[in-house]
C-alpha positions in Angstrom: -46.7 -248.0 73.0 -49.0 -248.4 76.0 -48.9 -245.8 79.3 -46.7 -245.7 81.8 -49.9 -245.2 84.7 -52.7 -246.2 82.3 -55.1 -246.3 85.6 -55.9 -243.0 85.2 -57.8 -243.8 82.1 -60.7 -245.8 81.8 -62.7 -247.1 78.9 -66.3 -247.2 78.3 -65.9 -251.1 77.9 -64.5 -251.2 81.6 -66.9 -248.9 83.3 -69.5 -251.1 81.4 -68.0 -254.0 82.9 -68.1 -252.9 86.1 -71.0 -249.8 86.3 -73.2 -251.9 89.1 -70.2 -252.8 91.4 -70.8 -250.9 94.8 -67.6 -250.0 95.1 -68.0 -247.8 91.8 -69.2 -244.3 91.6 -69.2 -242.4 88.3 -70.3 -238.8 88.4 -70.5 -236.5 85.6 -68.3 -233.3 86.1 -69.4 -231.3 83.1 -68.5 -228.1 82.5 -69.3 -225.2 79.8 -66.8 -225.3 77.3 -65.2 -221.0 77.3 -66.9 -219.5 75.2 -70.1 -221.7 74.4 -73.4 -221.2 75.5 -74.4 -224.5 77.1 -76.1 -225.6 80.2 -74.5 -228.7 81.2 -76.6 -229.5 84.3 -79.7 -229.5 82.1 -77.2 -231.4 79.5 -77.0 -233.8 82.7 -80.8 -234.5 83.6 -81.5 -235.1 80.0 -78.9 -237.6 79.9 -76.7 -239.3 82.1 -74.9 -242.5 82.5 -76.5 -244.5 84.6 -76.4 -243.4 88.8 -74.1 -240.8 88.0 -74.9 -237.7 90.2 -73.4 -234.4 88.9 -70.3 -233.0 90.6 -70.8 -229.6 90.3 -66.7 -228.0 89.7 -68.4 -224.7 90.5 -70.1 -225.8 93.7 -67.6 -228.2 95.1 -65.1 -224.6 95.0 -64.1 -222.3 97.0 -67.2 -220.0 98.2 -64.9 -216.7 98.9 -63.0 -216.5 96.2 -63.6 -214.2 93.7 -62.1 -216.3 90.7 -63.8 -219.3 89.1 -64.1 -222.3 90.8 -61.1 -222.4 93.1 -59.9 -225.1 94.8 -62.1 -225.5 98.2 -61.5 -226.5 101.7 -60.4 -230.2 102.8 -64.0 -229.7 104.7 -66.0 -228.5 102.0 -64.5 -231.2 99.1 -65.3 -233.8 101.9 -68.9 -232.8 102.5 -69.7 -232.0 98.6 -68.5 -235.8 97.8 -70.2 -237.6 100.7 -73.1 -236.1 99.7 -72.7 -237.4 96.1 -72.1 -241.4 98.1 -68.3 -241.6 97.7 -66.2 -242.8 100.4 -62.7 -243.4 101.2 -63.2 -247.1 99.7 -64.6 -245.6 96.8 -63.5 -246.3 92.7 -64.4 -242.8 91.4 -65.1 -243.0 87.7 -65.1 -239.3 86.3 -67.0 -237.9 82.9 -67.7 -234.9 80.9 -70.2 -234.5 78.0 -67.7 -233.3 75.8 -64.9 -236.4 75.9 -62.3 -234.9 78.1 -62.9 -231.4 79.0 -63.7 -230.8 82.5 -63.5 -234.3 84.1 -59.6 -234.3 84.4 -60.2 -231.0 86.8 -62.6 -233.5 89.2 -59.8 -236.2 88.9 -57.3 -233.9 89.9 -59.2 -232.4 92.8 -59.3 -235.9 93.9 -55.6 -236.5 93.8 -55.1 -233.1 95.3 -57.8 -234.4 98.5 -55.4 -237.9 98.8 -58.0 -240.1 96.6 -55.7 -241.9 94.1 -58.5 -244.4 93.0 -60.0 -242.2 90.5 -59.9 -242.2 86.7 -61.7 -240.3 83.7 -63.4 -241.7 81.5 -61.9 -241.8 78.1 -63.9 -239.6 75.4 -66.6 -239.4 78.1 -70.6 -239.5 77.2 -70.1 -239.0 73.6 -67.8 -242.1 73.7 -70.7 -243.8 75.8 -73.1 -243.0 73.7 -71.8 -244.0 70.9 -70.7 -247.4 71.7 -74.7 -248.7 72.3 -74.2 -248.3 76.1 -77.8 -246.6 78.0 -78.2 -243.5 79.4 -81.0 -242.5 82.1 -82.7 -239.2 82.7 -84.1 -239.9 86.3 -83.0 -238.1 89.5 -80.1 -239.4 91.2 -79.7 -239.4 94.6 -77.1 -241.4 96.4 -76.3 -242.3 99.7 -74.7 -240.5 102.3 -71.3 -241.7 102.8 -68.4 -240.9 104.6 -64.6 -239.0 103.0 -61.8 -237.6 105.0 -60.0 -234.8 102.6 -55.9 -234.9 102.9 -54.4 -232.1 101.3 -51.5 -232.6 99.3 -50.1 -229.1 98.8 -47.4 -230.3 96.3 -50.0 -230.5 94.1 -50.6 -226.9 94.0 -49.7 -223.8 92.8 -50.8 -220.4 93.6 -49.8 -217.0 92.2 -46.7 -216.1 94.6 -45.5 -219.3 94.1 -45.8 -219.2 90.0 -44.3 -215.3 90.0 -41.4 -216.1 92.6 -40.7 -219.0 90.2 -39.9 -216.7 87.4 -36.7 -215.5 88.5 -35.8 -219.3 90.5 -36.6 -221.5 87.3 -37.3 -224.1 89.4 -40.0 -225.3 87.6 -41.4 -225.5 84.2 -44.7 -223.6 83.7 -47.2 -225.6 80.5 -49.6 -223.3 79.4 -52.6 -225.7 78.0 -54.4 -222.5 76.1 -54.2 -222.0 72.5 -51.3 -220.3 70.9 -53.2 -217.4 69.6 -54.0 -216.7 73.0 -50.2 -217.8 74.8 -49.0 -215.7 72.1 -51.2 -212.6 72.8 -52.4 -212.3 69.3 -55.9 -213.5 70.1 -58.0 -211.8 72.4 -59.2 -213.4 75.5 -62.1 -215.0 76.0 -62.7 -213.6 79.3 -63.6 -210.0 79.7 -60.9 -207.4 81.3 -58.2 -209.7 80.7 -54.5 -209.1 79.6 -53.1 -211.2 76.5 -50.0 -212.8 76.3 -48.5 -215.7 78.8 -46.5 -215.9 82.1 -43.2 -215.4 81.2 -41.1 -218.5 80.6 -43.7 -220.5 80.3 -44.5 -223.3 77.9 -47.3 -223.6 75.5 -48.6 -227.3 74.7 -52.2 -226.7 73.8 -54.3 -229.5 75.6 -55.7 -229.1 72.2 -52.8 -231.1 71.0 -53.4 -234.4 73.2 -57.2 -235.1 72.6 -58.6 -236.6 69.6 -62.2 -237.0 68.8 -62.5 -236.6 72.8 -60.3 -239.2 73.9 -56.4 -239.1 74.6 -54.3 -239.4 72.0 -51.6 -242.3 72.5 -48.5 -242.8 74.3 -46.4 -241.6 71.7 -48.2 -239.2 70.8 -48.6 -237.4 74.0 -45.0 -237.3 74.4 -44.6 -236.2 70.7 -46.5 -232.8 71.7 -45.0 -232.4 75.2 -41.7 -232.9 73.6 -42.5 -230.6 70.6 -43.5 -227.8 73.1 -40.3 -228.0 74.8 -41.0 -229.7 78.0 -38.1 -231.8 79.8 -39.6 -235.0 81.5 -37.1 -235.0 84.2 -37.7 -231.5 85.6 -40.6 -230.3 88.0 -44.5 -229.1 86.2 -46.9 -226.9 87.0 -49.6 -226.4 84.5 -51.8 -223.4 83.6 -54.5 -222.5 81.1 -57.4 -219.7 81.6 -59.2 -221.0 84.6 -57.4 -224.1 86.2 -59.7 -226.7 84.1 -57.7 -227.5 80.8 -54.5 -227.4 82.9 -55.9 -230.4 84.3 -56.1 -232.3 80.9 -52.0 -231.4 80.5 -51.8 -233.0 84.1 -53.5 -236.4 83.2 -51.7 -236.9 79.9 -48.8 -235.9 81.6 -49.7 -238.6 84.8 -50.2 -241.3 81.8 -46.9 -240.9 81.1 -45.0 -241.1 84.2 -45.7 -237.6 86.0 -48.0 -238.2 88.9 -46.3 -234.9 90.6 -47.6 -232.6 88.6 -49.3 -229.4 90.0 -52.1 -226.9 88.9 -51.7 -223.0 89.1 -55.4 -222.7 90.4 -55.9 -219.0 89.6 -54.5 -220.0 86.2 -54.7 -216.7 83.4 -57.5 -215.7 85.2 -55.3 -214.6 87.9 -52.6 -213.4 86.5 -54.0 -211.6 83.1 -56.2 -209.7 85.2 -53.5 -208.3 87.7 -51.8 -205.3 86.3 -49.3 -206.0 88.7 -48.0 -209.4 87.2 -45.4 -209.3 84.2 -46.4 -211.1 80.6 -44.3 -211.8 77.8 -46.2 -211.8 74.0 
């Protein structure tokens, strides 16, 4: 059973295909898995696919906030990916050096900005690697190009919205964590945090729809929404610890059909380290 919006997905074969068309740009959005000591823009000069520049989640971010990489400014996305040579024309090809990790969160800022021609990468550099395609360690540096940023708010959650939504049950919340940690009996990988889970919400562990790196099938993505009790036909917002795995949820959830799905931004590290918020264990 194939996707209902495969474009979102791209294979290695394809990018192969189609890596010196200057209408392509792939960047590498790599970041540290929770948890892992890893330095992915050293990761990155080491090894990259070829002309990727890095597209730094943490950089391209709001610069105010006080939680991890938080959705920027229409001005500030625009000026981080001109200076990485997309446009408005532009067929963004995102990767991670993991499979799928942190590239769906890239993907999704670009949907959020109103760029729909953007896809990941499916199983990413590993994926790359391994099917005999190069890689280059030299300095990237693309041309300046031009990107106008249109917010789609829609696509967005933040906390009032997520706690006033609580009592409305207008829409379901998908936590993508693991279920030690939705279920409070793991502790938190982030220091100072609660344990436990909005309440109400879901938990489909985006755990549950990679394999090896790459998505798992049609069928089997709906399989694991399905068994985690989410209703197709009713609104989404997803959630995990910082906004990034949420993402992941998002694209399998795009694959199938959902292209209006939105992202709680602050994510558990918003609302586990507000004493103010309710949780359910």
């Amino acid at each position: 059973m194939s996707y209902t919006k495969p474009e979102a997905l791209l294979s290695t074969e394809w990018l192969a295909a189609n890596l010196d068309d200057p209408k392509v740009v792939v960047v590498d959005a790599s970041l540290p898995r929770v948890g892992v000591k890893e330095d992915t823009r050293a990761n990155y000069r080491d090894a990259h696919i070829p002309g990727a520049p890095f597209f730094d989640i943490d950089v391209i971010a709001d610069p105010n906030a006080s939680l991890p990489h938080m959705m920027p400014t229409a001005e500030i996305f625009a000026e981080g990916v001109c200076k990485l040579g997309i446009s408005n024309d532009t067929k963004v090809v995102i990767y991670d050096q993991h499979g799928i990790y942190s590239a769906p969160r890239a993907w999704w800022m670009f949907r959020a900005f109103g760029h729909d021609n953007v896809g990941v990468l499916d199983g990413g550099l590993p994926k790359w690697r391994s099917d005999g395609y190069p890689v280059a360690s030299d300095t990237v540096v693309p041309s300046l190009a031009e990107f106008s940023a249109n917010v789609r708010p829609e696509l967005l959650r933040l906390v009032e919205q997520v706690n006033a939504n609580i009592s409305s049950g207008g829409e379901q919340v998908i936590d993508a964590r693991g279920a030690g940690r939705y279920n409070g009996t793991e502790t938190e990988t982030r220091a100072g945090l609660r344990s436990g889970h909005i309440p109400g919400s879901l938990n489909v562990p985006y755990a549950n729809i990679v394999k090896d790196g790459s998505m798992v099938d049609s069928t089997a993505l709906r399989h694991a929404f399905e068994a985690g009790g989410v209703d197709f036909a009713k609104p989404i917002t997803t959630s995990c610890g910082s906004g990034i795995t949420a993402c992941i949820l998002a694209l399998g959830l795009y694959l199938e059909g959902r292209d209006d799905v939105a992202i709680y931004d602050g994510s558990w590290t918003e609302w586990g380290g507000r004493e103010d918020l309710p949780i359910e264990t």
